[in-house]
C-alpha positions as CSV (number, residue, x, y, z in Angstrom):
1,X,-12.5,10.6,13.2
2,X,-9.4,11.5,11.4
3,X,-7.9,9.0,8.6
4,X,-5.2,6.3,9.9
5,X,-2.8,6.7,6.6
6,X,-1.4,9.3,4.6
7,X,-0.6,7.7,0.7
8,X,1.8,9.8,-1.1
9,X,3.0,9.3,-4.5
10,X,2.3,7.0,-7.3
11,X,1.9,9.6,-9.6
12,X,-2.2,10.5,-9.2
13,X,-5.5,8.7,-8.3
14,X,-6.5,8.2,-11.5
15,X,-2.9,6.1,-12.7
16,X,-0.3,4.2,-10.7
17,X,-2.2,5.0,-7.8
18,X,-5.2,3.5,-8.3
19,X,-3.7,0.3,-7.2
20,X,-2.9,0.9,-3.7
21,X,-5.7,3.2,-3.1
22,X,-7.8,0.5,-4.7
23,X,-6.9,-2.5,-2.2
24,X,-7.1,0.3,0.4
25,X,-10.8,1.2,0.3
26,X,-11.0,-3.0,-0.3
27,X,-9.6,-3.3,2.8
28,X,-11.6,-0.2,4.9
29,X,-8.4,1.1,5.1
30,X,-8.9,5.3,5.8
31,X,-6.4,7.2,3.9
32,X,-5.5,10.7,2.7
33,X,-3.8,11.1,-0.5
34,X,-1.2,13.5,-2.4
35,X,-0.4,12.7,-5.7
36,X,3.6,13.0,-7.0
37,X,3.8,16.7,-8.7
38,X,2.2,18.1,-5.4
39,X,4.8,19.5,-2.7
40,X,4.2,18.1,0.6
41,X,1.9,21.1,2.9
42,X,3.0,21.8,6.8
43,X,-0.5,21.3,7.4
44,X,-0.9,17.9,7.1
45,X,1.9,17.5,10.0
46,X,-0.8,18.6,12.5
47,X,-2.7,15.6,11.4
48,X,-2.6,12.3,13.7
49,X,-1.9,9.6,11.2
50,X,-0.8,6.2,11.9
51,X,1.4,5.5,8.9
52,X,2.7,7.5,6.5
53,X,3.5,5.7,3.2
54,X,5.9,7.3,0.5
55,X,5.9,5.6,-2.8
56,X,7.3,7.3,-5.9
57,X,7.2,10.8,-4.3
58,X,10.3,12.3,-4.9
59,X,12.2,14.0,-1.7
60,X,12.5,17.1,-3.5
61,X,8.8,17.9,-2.6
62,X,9.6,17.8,1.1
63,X,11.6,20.9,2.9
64,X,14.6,19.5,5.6
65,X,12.7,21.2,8.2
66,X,9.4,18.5,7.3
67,X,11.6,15.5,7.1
68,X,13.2,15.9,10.7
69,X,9.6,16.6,11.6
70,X,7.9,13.7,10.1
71,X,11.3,11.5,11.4
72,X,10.6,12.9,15.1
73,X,6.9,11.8,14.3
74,X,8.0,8.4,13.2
75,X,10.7,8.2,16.6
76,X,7.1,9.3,18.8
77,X,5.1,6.2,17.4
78,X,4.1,6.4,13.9
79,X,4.9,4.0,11.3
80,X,6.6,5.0,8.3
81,X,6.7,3.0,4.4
82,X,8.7,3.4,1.8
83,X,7.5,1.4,-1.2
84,X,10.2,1.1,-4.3
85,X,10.2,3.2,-7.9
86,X,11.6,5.7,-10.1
87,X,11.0,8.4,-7.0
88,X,11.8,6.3,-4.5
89,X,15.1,5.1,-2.3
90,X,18.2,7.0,-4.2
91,X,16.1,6.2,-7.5
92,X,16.6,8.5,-10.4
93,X,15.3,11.3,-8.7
94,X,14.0,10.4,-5.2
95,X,17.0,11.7,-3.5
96,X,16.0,10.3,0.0
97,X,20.0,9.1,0.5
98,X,20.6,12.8,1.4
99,X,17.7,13.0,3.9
100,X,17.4,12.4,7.4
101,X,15.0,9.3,6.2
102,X,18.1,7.6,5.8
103,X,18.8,7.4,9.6
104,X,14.9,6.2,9.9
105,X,14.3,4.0,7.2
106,X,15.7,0.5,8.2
107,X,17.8,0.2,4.7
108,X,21.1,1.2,3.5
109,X,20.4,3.4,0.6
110,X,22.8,3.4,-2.7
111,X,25.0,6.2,-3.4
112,X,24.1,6.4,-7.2
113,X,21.3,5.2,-9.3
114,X,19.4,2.0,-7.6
115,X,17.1,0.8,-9.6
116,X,17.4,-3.0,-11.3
117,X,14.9,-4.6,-14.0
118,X,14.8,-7.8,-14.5
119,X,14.2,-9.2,-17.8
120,X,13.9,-13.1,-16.8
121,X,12.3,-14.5,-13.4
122,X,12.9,-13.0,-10.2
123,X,11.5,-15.0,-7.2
124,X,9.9,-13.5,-4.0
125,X,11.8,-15.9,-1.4
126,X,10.5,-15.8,2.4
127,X,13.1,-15.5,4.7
128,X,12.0,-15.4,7.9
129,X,8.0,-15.7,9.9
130,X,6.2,-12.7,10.5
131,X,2.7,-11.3,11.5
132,X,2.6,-9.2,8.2
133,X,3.4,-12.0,5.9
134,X,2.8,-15.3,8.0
135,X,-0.8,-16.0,5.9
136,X,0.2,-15.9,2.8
137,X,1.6,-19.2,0.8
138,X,4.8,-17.5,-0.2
139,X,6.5,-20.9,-0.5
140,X,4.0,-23.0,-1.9
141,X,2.7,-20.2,-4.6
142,X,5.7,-18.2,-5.2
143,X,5.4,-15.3,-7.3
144,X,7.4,-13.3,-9.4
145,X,8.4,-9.2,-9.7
146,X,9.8,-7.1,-12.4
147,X,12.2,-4.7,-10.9
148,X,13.3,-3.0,-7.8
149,X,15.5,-0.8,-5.8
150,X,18.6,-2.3,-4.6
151,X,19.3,-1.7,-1.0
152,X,21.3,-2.9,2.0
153,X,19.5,-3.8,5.3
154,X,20.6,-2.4,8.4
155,X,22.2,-5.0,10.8
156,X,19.6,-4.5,13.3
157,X,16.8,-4.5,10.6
158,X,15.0,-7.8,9.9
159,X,15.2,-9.0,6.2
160,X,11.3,-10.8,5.7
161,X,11.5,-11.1,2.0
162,X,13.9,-11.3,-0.5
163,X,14.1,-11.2,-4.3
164,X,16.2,-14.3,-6.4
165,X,16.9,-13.0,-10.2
166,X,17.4,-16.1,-12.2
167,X,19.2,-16.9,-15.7
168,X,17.5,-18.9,-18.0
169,X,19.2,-21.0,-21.2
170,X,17.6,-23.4,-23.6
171,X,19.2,-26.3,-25.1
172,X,17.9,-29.3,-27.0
173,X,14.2,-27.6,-25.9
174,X,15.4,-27.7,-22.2
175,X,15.3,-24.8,-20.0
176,X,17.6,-24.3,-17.4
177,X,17.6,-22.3,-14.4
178,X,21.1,-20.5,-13.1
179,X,20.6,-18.6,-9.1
180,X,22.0,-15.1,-9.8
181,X,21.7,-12.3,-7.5
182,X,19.8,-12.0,-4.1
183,X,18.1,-8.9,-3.4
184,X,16.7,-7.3,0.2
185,X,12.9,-7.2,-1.1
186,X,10.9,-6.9,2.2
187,X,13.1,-5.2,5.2
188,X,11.8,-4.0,8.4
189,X,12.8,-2.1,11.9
190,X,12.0,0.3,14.2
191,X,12.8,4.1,14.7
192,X,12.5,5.0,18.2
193,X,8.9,3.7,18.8
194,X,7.8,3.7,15.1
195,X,7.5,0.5,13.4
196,X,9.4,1.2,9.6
197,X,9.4,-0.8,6.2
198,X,11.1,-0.7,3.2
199,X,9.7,-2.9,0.0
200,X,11.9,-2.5,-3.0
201,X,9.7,-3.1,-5.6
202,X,6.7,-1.3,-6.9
203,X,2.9,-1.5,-5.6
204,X,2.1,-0.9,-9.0
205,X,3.1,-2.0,-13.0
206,X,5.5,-2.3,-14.2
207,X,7.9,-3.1,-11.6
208,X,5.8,-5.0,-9.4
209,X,5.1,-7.4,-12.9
210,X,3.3,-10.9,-12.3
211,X,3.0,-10.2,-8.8
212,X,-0.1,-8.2,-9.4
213,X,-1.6,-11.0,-10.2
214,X,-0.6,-13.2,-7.6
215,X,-3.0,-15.6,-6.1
216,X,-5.9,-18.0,-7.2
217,X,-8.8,-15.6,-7.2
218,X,-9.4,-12.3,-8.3
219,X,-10.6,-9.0,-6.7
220,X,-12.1,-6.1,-8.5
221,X,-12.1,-2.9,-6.2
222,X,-12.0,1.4,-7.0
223,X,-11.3,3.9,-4.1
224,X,-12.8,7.6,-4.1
225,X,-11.4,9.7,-7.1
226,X,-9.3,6.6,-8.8
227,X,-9.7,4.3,-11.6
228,X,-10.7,0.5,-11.2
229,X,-8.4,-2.3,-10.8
230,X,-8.7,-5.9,-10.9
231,X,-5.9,-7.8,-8.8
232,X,-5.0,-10.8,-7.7
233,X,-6.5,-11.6,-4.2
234,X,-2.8,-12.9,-2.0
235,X,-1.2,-9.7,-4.0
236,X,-4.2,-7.7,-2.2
237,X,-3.7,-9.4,1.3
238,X,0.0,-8.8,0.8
239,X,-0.2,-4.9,1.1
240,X,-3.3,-4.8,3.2
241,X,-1.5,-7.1,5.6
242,X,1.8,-5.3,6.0
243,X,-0.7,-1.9,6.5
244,X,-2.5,-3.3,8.9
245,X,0.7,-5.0,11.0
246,X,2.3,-1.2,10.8
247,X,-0.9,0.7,11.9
């Protein structure tokens, strides 16, 4: 039996992708992996994956001829993710603006340079229910990232999560909190009969910041080939949810 996900990105196994991979093989999630520096292979096009997920892997390692391929695979039924970073969106150098991913993925990429860091509290806000996210205490444990890519949804994309940057000023020893920008965190929609995602932030540090940690337990899990992490457990059902809902 062939594996349900193919995991690009995140630099290798044995560094940023040891997180993702990690709650994977937590989960019993099947995947295939190819790490950032390697140049996607027409081989793995014959494969019959469920989800493809893209996550700092820079569109310069795919051809035009694979990304209207992997787009026609996505309009036939497969899910597609693209998860936030350096190499990812419009980025520094992910590049996927100029791609036919921009017709698929169900975000309005940036022109220029997208990424944002946040150097005081951003808030993951819940915006509307959904299968993928509906267990998880969003509102009553609300936790915190560190950067993102800053996007537009789609007007017939659905906006599930968002991200609240706030200002913070002391005086007298008080702390106040000032509402500054809102940003499209968890987006979702549909390409043909594919399901599609875009999450802004990172799966890993630093971007994805406290939110690693998120939740009131921990979990301690290593895939095949990667190093160990220890996470928090609702930051673990987060992206093992949202896999599961796509595939």
């Amino acid at each position: 039996m062939g594996r349900s996900i193919l995991y690009l990105g995140d630099t290798a196994l044995d560094q940023q992708g040891s997180y993702l991979a990690g709650v994977m093989s937590y989960y019993n999630q099947s995947f295939d992996y190819l790490n950032s520096e390697v140049r996607f292979s027409d081989s793995l096009l014959s494969r019959d994956y469920k989800l493809m997920i893209l996550s700092d892997y820079p569109a310069s390692n795919f051809t035009a001829q694979q990304i209207k391929t992997i787009a026609d695979k996505v309009s036939d039924g497969m899910s597609l993710l693209m998860i936030g970073g350096w190499d990812s969106f419009t980025g520094i150098d992910g590049g996927y603006n100029h791609t036919q991913f921009a017709n698929v993925l169900p975000v309005i990429m940036q022109e220029n340079d997208d990424r944002v860091n946040f150097s005081g509290p951003c808030l993951v806000v819940k915006e509307q229910n959904h299968e993928a996210i509906d267990s998880l205490p969003f509102n009553d444990n609300t936790p915190t990232i560190g950067g993102l890519n800053s996007f537009e949804a789609k007007k017939e994309s659905k906006i599930l999560l968002n991200a609240c940057e706030y200002k913070v000023s002391t005086n007298n020893k008080k702390s106040e909190f000032t509402k500054g920008k809102t940003y499209p965190l968890l987006v979702i929609g549909n390409y043909g009969m594919g399901k599609t995602a875009a999450f802004a932030s990172d799966v890993a540090p630093h971007w994805v910041g406290p939110f690693v940690d998120w939740g009131d337990n921990r979990i301690k899990a290593r895939a095949e080939g990667s190093e160990p992490i220890e996470v928090g457990n609702l930051y673990a059902q987060f992206f093992a949810g949202l896999l599961s809902w796509m595939i």
